[in-house]
C-alpha atoms as an extended CHARMM CRD file, in Angstrom:
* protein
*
        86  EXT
         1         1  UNK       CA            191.8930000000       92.1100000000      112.2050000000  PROA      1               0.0000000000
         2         2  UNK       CA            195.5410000000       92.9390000000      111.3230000000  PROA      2               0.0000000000
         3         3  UNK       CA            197.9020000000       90.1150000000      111.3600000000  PROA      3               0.0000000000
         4         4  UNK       CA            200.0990000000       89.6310000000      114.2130000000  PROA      4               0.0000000000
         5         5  UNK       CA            203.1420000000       88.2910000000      112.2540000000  PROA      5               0.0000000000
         6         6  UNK       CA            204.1440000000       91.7590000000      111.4280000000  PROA      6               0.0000000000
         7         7  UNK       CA            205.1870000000       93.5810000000      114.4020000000  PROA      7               0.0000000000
         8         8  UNK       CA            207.0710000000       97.3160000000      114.9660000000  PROA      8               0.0000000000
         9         9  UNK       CA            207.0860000000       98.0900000000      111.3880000000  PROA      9               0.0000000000
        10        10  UNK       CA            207.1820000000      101.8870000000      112.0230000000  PROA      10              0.0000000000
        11        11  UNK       CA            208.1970000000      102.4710000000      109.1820000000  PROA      11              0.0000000000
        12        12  UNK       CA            205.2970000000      102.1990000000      107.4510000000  PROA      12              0.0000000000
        13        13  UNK       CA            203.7460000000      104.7380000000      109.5490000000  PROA      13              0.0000000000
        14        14  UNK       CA            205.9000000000      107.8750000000      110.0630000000  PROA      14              0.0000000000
        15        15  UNK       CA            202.4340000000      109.8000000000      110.7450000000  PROA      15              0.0000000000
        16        16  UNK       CA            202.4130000000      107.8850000000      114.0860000000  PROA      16              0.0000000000
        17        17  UNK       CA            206.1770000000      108.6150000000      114.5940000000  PROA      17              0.0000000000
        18        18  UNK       CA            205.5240000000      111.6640000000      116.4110000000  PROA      18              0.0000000000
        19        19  UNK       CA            205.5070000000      112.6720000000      120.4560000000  PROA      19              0.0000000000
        20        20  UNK       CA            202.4550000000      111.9260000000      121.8550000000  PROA      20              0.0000000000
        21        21  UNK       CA            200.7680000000      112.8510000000      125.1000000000  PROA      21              0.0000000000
        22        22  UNK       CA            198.7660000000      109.3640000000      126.1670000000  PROA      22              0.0000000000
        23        23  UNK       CA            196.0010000000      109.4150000000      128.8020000000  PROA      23              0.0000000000
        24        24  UNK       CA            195.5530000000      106.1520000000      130.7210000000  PROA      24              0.0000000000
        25        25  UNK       CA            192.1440000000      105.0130000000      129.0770000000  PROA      25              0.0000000000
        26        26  UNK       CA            188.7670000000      105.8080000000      130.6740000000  PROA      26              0.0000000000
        27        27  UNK       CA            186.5100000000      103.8800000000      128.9410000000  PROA      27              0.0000000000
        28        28  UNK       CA            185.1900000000      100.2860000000      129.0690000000  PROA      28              0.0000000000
        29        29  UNK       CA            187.2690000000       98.1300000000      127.0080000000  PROA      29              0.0000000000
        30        30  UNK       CA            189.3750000000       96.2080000000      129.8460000000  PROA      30              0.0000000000
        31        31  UNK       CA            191.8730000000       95.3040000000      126.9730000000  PROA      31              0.0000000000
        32        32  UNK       CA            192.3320000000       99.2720000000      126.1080000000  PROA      32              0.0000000000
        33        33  UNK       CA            195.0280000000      101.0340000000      128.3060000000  PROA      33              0.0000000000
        34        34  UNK       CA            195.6760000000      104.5020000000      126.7420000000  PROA      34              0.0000000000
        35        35  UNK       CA            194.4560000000      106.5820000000      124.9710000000  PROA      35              0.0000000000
        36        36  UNK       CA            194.5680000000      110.2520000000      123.1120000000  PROA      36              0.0000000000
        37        37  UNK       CA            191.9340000000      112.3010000000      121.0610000000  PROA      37              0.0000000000
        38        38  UNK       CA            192.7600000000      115.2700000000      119.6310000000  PROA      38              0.0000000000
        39        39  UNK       CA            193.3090000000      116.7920000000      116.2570000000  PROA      39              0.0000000000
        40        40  UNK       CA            190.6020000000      114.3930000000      114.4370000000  PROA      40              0.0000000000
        41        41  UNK       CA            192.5560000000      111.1020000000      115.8310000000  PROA      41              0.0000000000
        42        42  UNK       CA            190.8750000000      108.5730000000      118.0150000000  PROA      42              0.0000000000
        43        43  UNK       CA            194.3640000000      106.3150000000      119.3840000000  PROA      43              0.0000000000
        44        44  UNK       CA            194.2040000000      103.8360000000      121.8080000000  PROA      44              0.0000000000
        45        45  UNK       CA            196.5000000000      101.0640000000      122.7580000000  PROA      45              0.0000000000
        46        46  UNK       CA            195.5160000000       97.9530000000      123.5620000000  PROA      46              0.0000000000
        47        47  UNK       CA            197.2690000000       95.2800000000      125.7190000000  PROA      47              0.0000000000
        48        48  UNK       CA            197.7720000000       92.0720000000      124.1040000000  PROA      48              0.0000000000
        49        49  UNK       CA            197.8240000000       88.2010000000      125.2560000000  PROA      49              0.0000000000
        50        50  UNK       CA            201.8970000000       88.6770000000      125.4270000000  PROA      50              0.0000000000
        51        51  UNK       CA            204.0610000000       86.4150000000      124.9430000000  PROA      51              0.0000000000
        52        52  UNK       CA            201.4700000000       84.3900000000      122.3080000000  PROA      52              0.0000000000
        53        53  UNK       CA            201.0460000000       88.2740000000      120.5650000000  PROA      53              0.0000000000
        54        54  UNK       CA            202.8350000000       91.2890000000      120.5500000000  PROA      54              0.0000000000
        55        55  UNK       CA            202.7330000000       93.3760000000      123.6060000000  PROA      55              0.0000000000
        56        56  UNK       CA            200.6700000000       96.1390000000      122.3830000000  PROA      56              0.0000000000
        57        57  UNK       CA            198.5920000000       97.5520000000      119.3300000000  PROA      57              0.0000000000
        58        58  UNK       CA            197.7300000000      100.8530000000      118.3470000000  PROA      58              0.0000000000
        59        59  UNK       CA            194.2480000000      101.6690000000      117.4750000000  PROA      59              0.0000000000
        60        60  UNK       CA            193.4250000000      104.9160000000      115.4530000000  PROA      60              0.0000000000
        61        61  UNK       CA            189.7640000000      105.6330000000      115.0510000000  PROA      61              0.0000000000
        62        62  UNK       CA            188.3790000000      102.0210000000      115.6940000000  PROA      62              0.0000000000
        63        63  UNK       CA            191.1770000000      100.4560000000      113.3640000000  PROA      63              0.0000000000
        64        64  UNK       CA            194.5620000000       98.3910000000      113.8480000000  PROA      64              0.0000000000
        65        65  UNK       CA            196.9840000000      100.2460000000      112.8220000000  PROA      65              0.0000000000
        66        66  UNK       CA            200.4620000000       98.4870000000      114.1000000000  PROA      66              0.0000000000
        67        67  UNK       CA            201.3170000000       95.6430000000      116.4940000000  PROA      67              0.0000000000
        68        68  UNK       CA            204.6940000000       96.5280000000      118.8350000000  PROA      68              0.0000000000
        69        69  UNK       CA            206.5290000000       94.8610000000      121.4950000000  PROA      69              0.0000000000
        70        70  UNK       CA            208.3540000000       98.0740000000      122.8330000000  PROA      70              0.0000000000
        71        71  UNK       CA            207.1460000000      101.5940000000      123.6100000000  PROA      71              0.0000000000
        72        72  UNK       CA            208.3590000000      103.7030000000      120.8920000000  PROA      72              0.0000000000
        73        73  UNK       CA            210.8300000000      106.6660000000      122.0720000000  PROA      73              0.0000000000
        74        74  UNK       CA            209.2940000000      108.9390000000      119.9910000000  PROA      74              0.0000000000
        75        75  UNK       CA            206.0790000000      109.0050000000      122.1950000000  PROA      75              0.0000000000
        76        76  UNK       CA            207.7030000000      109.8130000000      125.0290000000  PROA      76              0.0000000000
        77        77  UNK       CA            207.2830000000      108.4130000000      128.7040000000  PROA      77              0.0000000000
        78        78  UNK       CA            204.2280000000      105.8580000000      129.4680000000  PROA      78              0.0000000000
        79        79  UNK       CA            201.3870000000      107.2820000000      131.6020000000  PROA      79              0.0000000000
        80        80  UNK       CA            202.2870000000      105.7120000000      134.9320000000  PROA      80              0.0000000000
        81        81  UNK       CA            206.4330000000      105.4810000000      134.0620000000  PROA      81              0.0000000000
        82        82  UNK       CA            207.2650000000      109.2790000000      134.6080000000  PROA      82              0.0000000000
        83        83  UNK       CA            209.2240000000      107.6520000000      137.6710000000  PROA      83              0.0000000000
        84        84  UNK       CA            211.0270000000      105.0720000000      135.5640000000  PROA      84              0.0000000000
        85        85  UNK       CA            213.4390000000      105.2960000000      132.9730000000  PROA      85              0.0000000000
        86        86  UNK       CA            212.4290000000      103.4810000000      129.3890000000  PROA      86              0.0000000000
């Protein structure tokens, strides 16, 4: 499991830096809220236990990838905001 004392270090990971269309998730995983597969990825994002963890982490292909707090820009509008304004 990746460490929560680093949190939004995008810069480490400019691949994941990029707009992203996000499905709310379908599967079972209670903890899992979005998700996107397509061109050989497997994301998801997971909701933490917030305020003792970051808000979210992304998940690419069963693996942590990042912890964040805020919903990056760059992926555009959360499924379920299009009516609010990040």
């Amino acid at each position: 499991m990746l460490s929560f004392s680093l949190v939004n270090n995008w810069s480490d990971f400019p691949e994941f830096c990029i707009p992203i269309v996000w499905e709310r998730y379908s599967g079972n995983n209670v903890d899992m809220i979005f998700e996107f597969v397509g061109s050989g990825l497997d994301l998801k994002v997971r909701l933490n236990d917030f305020p003792e963890e970051p808000l979210y982490s992304l998940i690419c292909n069963e693996r942590e990838i990042i912890h964040f707090n805020d919903w990056p820009e760059f992926w555009g509008t959360r499924p379920g905001d299009e009516k609010e304004e990040l």
